[in-house]
KOLRO-145686 format. One record per residue: x, y, z of N, C-alpha, C, CB in turn. Coordinates in steps of 0.1 Angstrom, whole numbers, plus 5000, padded with zeros to 4 digits. Each point is the difference from the previous one (the first is absolute). Glycine has a CB too. Layout:
BEGIN
XYZXYZXYZXYZ/...
END
This chain:
BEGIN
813673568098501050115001499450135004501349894982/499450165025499250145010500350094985500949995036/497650114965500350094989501550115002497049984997/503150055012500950085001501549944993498550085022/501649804982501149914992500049994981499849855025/498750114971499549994990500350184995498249745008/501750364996500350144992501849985000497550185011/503049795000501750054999500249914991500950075023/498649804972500549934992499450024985500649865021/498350264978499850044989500950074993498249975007/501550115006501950174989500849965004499650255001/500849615004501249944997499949944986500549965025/498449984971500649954986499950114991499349775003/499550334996500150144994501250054994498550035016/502749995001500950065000501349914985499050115031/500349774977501149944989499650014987500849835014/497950174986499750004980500350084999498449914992/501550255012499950144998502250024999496750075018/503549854987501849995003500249954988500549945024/498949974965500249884990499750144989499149685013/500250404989499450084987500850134999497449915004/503150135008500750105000501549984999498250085010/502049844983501649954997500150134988500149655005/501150444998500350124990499350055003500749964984/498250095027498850065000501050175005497649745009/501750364986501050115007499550035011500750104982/500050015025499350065011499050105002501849945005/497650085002498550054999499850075012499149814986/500250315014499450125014498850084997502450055006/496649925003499250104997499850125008499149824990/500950325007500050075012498750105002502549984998/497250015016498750055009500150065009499249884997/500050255002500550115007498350015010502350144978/498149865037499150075006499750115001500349885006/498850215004499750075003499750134994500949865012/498450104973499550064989498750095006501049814982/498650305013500650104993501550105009497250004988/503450055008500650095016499550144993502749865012/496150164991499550154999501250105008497049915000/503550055008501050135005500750014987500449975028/501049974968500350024991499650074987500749865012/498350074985499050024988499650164999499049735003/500850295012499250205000501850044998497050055025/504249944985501050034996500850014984499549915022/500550014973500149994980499650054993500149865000/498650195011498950134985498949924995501950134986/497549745020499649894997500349924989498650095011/502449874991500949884992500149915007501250104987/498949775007500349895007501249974993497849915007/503450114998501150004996500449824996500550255016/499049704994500449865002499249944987500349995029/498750064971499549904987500450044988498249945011/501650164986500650084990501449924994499050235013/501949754996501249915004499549874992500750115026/498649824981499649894999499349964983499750035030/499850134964499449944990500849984990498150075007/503350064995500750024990501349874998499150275004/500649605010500849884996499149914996501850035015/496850034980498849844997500149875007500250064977/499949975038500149845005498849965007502550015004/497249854999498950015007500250035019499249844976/499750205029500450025013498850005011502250124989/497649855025498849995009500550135007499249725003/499150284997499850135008499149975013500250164978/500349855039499249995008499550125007500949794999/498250215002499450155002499150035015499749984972/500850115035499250015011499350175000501649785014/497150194981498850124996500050115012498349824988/502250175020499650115013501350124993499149795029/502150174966500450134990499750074995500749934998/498150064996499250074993499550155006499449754992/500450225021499750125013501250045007497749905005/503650054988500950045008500750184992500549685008/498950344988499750144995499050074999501349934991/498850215002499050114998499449944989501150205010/499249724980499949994986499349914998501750084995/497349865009499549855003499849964983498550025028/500350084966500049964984501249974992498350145000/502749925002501350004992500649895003500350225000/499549745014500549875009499349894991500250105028/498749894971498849924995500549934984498150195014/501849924979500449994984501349915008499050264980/502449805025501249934997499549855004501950215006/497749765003499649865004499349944987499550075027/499849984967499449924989501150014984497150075013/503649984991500850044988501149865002499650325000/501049695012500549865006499349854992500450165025/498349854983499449874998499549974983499250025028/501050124961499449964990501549974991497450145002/503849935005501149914991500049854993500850145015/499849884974499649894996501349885003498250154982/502949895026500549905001499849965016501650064978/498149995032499849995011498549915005501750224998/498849685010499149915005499450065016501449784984/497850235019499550075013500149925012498450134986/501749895028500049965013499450085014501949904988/497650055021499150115011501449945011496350014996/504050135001501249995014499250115016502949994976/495949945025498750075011499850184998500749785022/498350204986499950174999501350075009497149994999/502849975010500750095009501349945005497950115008/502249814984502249925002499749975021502550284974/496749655029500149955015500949885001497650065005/502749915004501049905004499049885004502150165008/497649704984498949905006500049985015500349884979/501550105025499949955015499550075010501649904995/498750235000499550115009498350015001502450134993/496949814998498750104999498849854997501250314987/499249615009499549875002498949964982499950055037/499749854970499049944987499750114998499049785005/499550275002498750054996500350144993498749885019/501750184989501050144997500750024989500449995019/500649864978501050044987499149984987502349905012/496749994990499249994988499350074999500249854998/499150265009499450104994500950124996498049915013/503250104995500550074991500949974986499750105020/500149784980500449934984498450014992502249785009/496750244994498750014990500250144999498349825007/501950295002500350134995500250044994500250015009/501549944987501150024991499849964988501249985016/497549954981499949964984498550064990501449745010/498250354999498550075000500650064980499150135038/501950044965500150034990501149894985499250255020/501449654989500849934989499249874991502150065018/496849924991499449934997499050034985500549975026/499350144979498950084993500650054989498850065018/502750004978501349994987499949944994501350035006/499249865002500449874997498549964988501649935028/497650054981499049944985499750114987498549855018/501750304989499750044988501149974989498550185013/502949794988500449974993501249894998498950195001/499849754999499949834996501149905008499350074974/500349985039501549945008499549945012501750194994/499149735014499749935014500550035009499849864993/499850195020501149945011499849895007500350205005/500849734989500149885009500949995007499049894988/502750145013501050035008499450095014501649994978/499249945037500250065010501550025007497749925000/502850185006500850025001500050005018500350114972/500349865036499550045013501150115006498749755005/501050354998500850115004501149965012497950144994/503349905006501249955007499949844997500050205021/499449744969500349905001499349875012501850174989/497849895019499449965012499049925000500650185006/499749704993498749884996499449925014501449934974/499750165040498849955009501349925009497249964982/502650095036500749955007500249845002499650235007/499449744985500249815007499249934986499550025036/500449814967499549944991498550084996501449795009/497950145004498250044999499850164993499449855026/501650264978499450154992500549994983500350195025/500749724976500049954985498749934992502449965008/497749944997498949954997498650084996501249845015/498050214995499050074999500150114990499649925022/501650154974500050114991500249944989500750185014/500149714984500149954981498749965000502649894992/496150035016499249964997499250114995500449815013/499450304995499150164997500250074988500250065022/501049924974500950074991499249884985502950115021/497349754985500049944987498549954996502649925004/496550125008498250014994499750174992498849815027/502050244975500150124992500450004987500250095018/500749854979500449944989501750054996497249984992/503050075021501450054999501649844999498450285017/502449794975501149954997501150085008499249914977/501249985037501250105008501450024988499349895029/501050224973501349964995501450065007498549984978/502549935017500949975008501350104992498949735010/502350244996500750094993501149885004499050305001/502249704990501249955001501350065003498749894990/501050265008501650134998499250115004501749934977/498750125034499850145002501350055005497549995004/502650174997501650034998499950155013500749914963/498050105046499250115014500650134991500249865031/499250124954500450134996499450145004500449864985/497750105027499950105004501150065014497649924986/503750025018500350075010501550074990498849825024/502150114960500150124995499350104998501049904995/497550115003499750094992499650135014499149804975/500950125038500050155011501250074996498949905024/502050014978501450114998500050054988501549895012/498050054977500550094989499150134998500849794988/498250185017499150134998500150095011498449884987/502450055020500850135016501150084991500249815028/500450144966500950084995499750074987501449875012/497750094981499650084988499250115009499749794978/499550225031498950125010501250105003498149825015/503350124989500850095007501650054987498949865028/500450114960500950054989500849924999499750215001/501449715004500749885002500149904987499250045025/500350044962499949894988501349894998498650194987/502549875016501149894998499949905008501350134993/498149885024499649895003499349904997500450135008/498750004988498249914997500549904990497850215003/503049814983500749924990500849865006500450234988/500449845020500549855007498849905005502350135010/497149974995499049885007499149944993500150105017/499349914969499649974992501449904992498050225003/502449814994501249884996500749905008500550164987/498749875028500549875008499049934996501150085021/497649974981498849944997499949884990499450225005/501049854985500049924985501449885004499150264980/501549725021501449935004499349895013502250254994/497649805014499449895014498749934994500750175021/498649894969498949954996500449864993498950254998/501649824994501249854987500749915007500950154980/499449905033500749905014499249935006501350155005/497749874996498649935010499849894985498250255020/501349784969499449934992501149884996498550204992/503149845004500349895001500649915008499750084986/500149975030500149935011498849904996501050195019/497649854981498849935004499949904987498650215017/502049824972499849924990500949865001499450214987/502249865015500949895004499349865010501850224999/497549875017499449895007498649924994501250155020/498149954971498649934995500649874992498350254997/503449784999500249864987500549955007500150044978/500649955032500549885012498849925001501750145016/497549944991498549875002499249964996500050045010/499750044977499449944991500449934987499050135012/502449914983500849984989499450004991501349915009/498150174986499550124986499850115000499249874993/500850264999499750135001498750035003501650044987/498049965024498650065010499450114991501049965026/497850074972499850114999499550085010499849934982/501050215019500350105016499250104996502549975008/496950085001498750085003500850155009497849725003/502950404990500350085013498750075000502750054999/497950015019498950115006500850144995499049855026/500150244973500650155005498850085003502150014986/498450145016499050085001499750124990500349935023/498350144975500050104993500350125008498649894987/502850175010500750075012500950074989499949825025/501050294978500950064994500849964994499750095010/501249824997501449904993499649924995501550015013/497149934987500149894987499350114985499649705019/499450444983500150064989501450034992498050085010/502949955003501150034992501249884993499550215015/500349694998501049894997499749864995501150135016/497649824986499349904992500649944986498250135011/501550004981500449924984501650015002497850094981/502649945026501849975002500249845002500650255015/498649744997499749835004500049954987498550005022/500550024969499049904994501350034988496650025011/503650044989501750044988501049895003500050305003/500249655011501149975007499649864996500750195019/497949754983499349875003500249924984498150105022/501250034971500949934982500950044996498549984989/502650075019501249964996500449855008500750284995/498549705019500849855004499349904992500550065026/498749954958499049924994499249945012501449934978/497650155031498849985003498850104993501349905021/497649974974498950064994498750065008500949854982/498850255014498950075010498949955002500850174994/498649705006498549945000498650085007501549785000/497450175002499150035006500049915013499050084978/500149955037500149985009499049854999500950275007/498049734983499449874992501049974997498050044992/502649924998501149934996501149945009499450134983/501149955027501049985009498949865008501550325003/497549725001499349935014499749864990498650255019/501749694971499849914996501049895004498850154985/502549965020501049835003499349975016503150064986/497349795013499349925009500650035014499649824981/501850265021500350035008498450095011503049994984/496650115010498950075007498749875006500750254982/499449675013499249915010500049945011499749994986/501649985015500649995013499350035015501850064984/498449925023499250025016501150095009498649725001/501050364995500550135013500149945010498950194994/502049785015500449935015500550155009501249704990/498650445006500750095008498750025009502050114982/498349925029498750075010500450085009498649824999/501850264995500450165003499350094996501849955001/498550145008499450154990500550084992499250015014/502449954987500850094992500349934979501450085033/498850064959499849964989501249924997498550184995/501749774999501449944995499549884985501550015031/499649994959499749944992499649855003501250184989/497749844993499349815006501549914999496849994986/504350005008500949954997500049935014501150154979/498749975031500849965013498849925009501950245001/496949824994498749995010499849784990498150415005/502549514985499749924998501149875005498350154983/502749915023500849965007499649885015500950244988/499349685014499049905008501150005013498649824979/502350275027500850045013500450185000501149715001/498450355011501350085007500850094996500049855006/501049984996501349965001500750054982499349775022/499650174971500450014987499650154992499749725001/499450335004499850174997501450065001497650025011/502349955006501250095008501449994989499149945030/501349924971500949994988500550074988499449865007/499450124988500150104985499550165004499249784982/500450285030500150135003500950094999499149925010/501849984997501350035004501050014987499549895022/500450114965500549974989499550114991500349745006/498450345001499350084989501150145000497049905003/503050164984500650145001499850115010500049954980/501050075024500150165012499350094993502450005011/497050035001499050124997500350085016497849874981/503050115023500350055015500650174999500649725009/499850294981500250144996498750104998502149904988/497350085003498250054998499649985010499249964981/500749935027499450045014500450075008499449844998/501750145007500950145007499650125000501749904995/497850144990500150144997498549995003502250064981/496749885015498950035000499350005013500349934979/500849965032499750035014499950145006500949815000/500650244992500150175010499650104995501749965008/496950014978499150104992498949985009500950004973/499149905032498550005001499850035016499649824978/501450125027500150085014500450135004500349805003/499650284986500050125006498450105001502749964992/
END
């Protein structure tokens, strides 16, 4: 039996034991936020990190993927410095190198992306042990695992003699293209906007999740454990624990991104070879035909885009 057959027919039985155990099992989300620290904000607030602050006062657990070149994206580098370690010594937050400089793989190739993924883990690295922590999560920026098979290939192998764990996401809700508009209209006094657009946020979010949950129990027929993305950005300091309010009211429990990556679903063989991000739900799909299908079924977001088209083109 070709190994490749021999794995699909492992987390096939996996899936069924893991199906057999989770009978009453509830539903389950862990949530990870890239693009940690946002020193702009952070000098904005008076140096607060609003978002975590947020985050500590619901005690949940949560990943943080971090790309260090932030740190210089201000006057304040020390101040930048501490927040970054203040992040990584939380004690409910598990750490991730989302690279130094957020490059796009397809664009910039092997050699290039992995050195700017060794970059990116210099000061997290160096946290990280002082307090008593790992990075082993990778996050790849846009999502972007590489225009074809072979740049796949070569980067999970680079990635995984380093000792990195890719990780995948199952729900994301492009809250960074609310969060241009919302913070266009909070810049231009527009708060009743900026509200709406923060309460679309929270509403489309709970729309994505139980679109992607509905299809995760069609194909797999048990409650998946779902992994969302977001960003450290304005609207999720402000609108985050609204989500995470909304998620235990639908009885979903807040897990860790360890805990989540334990259903057998994440072993699965990525068949997408594209560059563009899209959930693994879709990237473990074996046609097209069968993405395109359930695309077509995900919640409108054609309104936020509209608007964020004619913010950004001006």
């Amino acid at each position: 039996m070709k190994l490749s057959k021999l794995k699909n027919l492992t987390i096939a039985l996996l899936t069924l034991i893991t199906h057999q155990l989770s009978f009453g099992q509830g539903k389950s989300i862990s949530i990870t936020i890239d693009d940690v620290p946002n020193t702009s904000k952070f000098e904005q607030d008076g140096f607060k990190s609003i978002l975590m602050n947020r985050l500590d006062s619901l005690d949940i657990p949560f990943t943080v993927f971090i790309n260090e070149d932030k740190i210089s994206k201000t006057d304040f580098t020390q101040r930048n410095e501490q927040l970054l370690e203040v992040w990584i010594k939380n004690k409910n937050a598990l750490i991730g190198n989302h690279t130094f400089s957020h490059p796009r793989y397809s664009d910039v190739g092997l050699d290039n992306f992995m050195g700017d993924v060794e970059k990116g883990e210099r000061l997290t690295k160096a946290y990280a042990s002082k307090h008593k922590k790992n990075l082993k999560y990778f996050r790849f920026p846009f999502n972007d695992l590489g225009l074809d098979s072979l740049q796949h290939t070569k980067v999970k192998a680079a990635l995984s003699k380093k000792g990195y764990i890719i990780t995948p996401f199952t729900v994301e809700s492009s809250d960074w293209m609310f969060d241009t508009v919302y913070q266009y209209y909070l810049n231009n006094g527009q708060t009743s906007k900026a509200h709406e657009v923060g309460e679309a946020y929270v509403n489309k979010t709970i729309e994505l999740v139980t679109f992607f949950d509905s299809l995760a129990s069609q194909i797999y027929n048990y409650p998946v454990k779902h992994i969302y993305l977001c960003h450290d950005n304005a609207i999720n300091a402000d609108y985050l624990s609204k989500i995470i309010e909304r998620l235990n009211n639908e009885n979903y429990e807040i897990i860790s991104l360890e805990e989540s990556l334990t259903d057998p679903i994440y072993q699965q063989e990525d068949t997408y070879y594209k560059k563009w991000g899209i959930s693994w739900l879709y990237r473990w799909m074996p046609t097209q035909k069968e993405r395109v299908k359930w695309m077509q079924q995900e919640p409108d977001l054609s309104e936020i885009q509209s608007t964020y088209d004619e913010l950004t083109k001006k």
